[in-house]
C-alpha positions, -999 to +999 in steps of 0.1 A: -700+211+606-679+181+591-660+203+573-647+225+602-645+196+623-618+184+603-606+217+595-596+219+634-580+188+634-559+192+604-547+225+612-538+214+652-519+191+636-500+206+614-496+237+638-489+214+670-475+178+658-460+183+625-431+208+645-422+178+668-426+147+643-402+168+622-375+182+646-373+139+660-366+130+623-340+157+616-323+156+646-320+115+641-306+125+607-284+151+611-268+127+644-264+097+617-249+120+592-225+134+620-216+099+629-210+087+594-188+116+584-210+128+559-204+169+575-168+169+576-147+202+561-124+186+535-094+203+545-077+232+526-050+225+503-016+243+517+010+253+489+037+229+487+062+258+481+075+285+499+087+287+537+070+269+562+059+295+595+064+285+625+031+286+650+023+327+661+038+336+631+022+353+606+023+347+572+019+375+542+008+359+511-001+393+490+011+430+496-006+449+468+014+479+455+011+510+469+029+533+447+007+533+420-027+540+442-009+570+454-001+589+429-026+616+413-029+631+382-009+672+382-044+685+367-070+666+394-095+689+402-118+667+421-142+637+418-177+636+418-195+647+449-229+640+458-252+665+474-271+646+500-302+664+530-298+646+566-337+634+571-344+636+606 
């Protein structure tokens, strides 16, 4: 009878107590942290280089080449192709 006794009481508290104790810790944490800085983005390192945009403009870094991707092989026959059933 002890045994269950204790059981209950352990397990109410865990289940009922141990939720509250913890969110009131980490939430005093996290707020510290905040306050100290210790969450803040380091900000992203801009090239030096190049021409500076002017805000609403838009900026292409990259424009991968297109002529090679389009061009085929004079004997393509066709790829793989994958039979496949709809399941309903």
């Amino acid at each position: 009878m002890k045994f269950w006794l204790i059981f209950i009481l352990i397990f109410f508290a865990v289940r009922y107590l141990l939720p509250i104790v913890l969110r009131l810790a980490l939430s005093g944490f996290v707020r510290k942290q905040m306050r100290n800085g210790g969450f803040v983005v380091p900000p992203q390192a801009r090239p030096e280089s190049g021409p500076t945009s002017r805000p609403g403009e838009v900026r292409v870094e990259y424009v991968p080449p297109t002529a090679a991707q389009n061009k085929q092989p004079h004997d393509f026959k066709g790829g793989e192709y994958v039979d496949f059933e709809e399941v309903k």
